[in-house]
C-alpha positions as CSV (number, residue, x, y, z in Angstrom):
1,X,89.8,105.7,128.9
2,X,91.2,108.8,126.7
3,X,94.6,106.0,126.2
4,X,92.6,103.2,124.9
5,X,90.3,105.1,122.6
6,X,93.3,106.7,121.0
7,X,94.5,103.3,120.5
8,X,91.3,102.3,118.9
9,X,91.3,105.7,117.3
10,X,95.0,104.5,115.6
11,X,93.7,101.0,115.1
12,X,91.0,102.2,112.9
13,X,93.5,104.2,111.1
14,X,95.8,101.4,110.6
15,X,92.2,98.9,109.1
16,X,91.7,102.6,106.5
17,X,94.7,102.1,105.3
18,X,94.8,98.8,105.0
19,X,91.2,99.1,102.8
20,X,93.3,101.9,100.5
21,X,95.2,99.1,99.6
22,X,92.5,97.3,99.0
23,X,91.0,99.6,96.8
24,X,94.0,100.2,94.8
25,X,94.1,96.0,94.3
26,X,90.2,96.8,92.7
27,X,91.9,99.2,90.6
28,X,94.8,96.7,89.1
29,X,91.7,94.3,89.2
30,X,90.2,96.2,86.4
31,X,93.4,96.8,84.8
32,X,94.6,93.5,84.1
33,X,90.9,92.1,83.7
34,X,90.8,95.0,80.5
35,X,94.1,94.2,79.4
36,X,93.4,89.9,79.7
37,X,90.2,90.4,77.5
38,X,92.3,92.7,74.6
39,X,95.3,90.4,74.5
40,X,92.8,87.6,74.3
41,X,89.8,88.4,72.0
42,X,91.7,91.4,70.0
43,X,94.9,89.3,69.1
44,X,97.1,92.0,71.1
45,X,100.1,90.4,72.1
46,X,100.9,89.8,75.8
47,X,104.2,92.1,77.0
48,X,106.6,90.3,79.9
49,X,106.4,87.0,79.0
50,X,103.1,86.9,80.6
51,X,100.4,84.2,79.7
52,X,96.9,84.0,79.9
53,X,96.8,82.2,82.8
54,X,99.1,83.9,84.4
55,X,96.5,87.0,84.1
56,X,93.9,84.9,85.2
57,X,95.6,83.9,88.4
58,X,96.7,87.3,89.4
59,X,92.9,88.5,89.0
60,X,92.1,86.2,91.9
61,X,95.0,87.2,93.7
62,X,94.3,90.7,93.3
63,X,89.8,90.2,93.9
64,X,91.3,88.3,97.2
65,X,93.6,90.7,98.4
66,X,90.5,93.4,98.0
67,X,88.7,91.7,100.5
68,X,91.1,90.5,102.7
69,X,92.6,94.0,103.3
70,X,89.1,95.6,103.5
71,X,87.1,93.6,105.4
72,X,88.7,94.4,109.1
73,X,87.6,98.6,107.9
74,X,84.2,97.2,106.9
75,X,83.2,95.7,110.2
76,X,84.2,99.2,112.0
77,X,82.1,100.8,109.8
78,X,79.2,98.4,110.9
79,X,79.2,96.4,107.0
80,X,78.2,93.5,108.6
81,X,75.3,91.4,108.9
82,X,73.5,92.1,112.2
83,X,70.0,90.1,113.0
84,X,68.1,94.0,113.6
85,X,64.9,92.1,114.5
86,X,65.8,91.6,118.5
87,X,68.6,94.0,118.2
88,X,66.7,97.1,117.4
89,X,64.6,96.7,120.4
90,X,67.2,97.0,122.8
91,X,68.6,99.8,124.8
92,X,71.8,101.3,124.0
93,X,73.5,99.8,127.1
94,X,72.3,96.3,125.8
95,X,73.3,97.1,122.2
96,X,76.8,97.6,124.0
97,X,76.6,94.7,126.1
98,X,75.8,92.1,123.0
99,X,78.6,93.6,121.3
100,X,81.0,92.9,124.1
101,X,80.0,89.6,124.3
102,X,80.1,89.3,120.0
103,X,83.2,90.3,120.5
104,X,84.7,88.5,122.9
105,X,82.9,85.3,122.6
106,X,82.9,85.1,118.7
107,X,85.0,87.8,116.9
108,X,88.4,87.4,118.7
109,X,88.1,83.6,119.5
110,X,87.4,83.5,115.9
111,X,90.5,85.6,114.7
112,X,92.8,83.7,116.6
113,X,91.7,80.1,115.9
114,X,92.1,81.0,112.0
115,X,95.4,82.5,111.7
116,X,96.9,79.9,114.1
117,X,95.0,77.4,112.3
118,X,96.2,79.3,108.8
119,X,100.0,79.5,109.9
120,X,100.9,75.9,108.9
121,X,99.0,75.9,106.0
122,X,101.0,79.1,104.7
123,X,104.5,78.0,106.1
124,X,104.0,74.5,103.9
125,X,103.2,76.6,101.2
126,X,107.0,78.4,101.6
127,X,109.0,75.6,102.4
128,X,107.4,73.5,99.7
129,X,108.2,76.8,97.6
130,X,104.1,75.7,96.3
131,X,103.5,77.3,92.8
132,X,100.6,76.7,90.3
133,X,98.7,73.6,89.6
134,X,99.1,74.8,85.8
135,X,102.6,75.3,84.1
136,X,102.3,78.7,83.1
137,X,100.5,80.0,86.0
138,X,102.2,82.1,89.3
139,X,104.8,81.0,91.6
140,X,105.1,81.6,95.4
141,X,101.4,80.6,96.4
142,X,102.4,81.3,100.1
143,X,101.8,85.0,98.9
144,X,98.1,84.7,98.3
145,X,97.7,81.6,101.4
146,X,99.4,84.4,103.6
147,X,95.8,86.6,102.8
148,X,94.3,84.2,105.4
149,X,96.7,85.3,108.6
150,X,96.3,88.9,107.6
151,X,92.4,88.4,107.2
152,X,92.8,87.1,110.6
153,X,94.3,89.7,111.9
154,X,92.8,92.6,110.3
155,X,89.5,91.2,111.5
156,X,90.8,90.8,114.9
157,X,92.5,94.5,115.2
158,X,88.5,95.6,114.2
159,X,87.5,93.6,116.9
160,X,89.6,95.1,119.3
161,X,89.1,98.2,118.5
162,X,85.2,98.2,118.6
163,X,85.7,96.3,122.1
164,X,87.1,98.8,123.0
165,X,84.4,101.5,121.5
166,X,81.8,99.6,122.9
167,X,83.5,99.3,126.7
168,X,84.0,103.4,126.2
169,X,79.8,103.5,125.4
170,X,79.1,101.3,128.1
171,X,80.6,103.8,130.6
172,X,79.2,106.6,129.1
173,X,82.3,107.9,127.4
174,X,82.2,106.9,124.1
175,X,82.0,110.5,121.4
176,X,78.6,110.7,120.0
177,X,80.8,110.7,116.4
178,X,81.5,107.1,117.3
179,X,78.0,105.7,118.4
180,X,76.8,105.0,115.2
181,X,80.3,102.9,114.0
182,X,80.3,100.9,117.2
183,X,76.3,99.7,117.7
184,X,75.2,101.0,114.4
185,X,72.4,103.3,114.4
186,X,69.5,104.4,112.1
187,X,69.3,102.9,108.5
């Protein structure tokens, strides 16, 4: 069990580095949002041969980007929704048992189905070489359609890593430091 949890220790390691990147994608969010509204509104003139929608299109790239590479930490650190009416009643061994079966039935079934379902989608994007419905907007869409297979993926990693969390409570040997991340705990 010591094996496993390491690897779900080095999973979770992997989905906090993912979210740093995530965060820094907020930070050139703000960035480019700042410098879009003083080139537009203050008569600055854009640098690079960039245009306004150009600027535009990379802020959605970037806001997307923030959640796709955050959201696979945020569901090991229990930033989900949960239904706490039933749930809060139950035992702990329960609590792990419904998140076994979440998990297993739902979460990875889930994560699979959308990045096989998402692969197509993003390969048609490449080979079509798929740029912006607007002339003066971003090339190479496949970029920001890739966001879904590694949403997919990141969620799924989460997923196996709290499976395996929740298999180590279930048997008594998951670290009290890890209770509250894999059933939640007290709000």
């Amino acid at each position: 069990m010591d094996l496993v949890l390491r690897i779900s220790r080095a999973i979770d390691r992997f989905l906090w580095l993912m979210a740093k990147v995530g965060s820094w994608c907020a930070a050139l969010l703000v960035l480019v949002v700042t410098y879009d509204v003083f080139t537009r509104y203050l008569g600055v003139p854009k640098v690079f041969g960039l245009t306004s929608t150009m600027l535009q299109e990379s802020e959605y790239w970037l806001h997307s980007f923030l959640i796709v590479l955050v959201v696979g930490y945020a569901y090991t650190k229990q930033s989900h929704v949960r239904i706490d009416l039933i749930r809060e009643n139950l035992s702990e061994r329960a609590k792990y048992i419904v998140e076994i079966a979440g998990i297993l039935l739902a979460l990875i079934p889930y994560s699979f189905l959308g990045a096989w379902l998402s692969w197509p989608y993003v390969v048609r994007s490449y080979t079509s070489g798929e740029i912006s419905k607007s002339q003066t907007g971003l090339t190479d869409l496949w970029i920001l359609k890739s966001g879904l297979i590694i949403l997919f993926v990141l969620i799924g990693l989460a997923g196996i890593s709290q499976l395996i969390k929740s298999m180590a409570g279930l048997t008594g040997r998951l670290p009290d430091d890890l209770k509250a991340t894999t059933i939640g705990g007290g709000h």
